[in-house]
N, C-alpha and C positions, 0 to 999 in steps of 0.2 A: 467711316472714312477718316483717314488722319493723314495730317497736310505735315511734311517736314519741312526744318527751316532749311535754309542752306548753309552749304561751309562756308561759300564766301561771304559774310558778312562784318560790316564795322560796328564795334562796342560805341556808342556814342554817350549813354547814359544811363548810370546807373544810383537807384533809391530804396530806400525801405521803406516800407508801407504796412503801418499797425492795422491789423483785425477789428474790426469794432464787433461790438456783440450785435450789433443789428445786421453784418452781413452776411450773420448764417439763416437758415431756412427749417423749417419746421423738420427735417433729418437731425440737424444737430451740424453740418458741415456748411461751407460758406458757399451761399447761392452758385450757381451756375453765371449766374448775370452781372454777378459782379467781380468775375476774373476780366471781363471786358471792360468795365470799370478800372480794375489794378492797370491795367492796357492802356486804357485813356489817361490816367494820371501819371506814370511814367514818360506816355508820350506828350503831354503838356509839358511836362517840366522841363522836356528837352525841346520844346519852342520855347519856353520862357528864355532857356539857360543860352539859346543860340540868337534869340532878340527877334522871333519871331511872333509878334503880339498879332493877335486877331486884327485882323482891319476890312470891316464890310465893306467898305467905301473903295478896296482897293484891291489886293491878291491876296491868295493864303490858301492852306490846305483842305480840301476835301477827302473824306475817306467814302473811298468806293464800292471796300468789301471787306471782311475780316472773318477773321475765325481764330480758335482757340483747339487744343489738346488738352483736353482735362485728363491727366495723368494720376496721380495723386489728391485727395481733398486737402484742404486747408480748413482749420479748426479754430475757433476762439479758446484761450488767450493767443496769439503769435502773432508774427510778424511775415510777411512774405518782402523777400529782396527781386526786384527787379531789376533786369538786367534789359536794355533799348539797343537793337542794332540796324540799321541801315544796310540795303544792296539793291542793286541793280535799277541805281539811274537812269533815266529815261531822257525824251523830250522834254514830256511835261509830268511826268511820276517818278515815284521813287516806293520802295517795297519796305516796311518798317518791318521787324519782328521781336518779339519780347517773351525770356522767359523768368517763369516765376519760381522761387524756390522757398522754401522754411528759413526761416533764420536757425532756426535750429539744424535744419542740414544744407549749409547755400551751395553747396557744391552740388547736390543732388538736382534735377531740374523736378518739378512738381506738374507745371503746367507751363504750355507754351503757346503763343497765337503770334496773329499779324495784322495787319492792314496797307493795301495799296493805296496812298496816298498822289490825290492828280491836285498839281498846282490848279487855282482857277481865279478867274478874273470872276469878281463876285458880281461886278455891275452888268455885266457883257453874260453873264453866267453859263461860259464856256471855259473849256481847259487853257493854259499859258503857260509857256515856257520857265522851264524850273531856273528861279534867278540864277547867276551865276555867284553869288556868295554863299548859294544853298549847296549847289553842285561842288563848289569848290569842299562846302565843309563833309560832302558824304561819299567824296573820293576816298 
């Protein structure tokens, strides 16, 4: 099964992410488990880069699903570029998706995934309305 992203989506962040030798697997190509990894680290940087810090004590993002297209492998030495986009706002979610390419071909897409992200009241540990400085940035 393969999940496509949509067209309507907002670029919001994009980084490069070096290979380390420990992320490949006994194939010779970089784990399966750590393209969800390159996912989480793009998607951090774009809570870091929008000032959205962790806060137990208060609200923040939960991921409720995700998934990946492994398209192409990724190989030690490189670099894979990621690319973070946002769509389809909600109440209390919003739909991230990210793809990943070679620095050696960024234009080409390699692999691509998601995650549906639900605001959540951490103490209450129920879902909450997407602030409106988040909604504003993912219009």
């Amino acid at each position: 099964m393969r999940f496509d992203l949509p067209e309507a989506k907002k670029l919001t962040h994009e980084m490069t992410i070096p290979i380390r030798w420990g992320d490949m697997d006994a194939m010779g190509h970089v784990n399966n488990t750590i393209y969800f990894r390159y996912m989480e680290i793009v998607r951090i940087a774009w809570f870091d880069a929008i000032g959205c810090a962790p806060n137990p004590d208060g609200e923040g993002p939960v991921i409720v699903n995700a998934f990946c297209n492994f398209i192409r492998q990724f190989e030690y030495p490189g670099e894979v570029i990621a690319r973070h986009y946002v769509a389809n706002p909600g109440r209390t979610s919003l739909e991230t998706y990210v793809t990943m390419s070679s620095a050696a071909a960024p234009q080409r897409i390699d692999a691509s995934g998601g995650a549906k992200i639900v605001w959540t009241d951490f103490p209450q540990q129920k879902s909450a309305p997407l602030p409106d400085w988040l909604r504003a940035r993912v219009r």
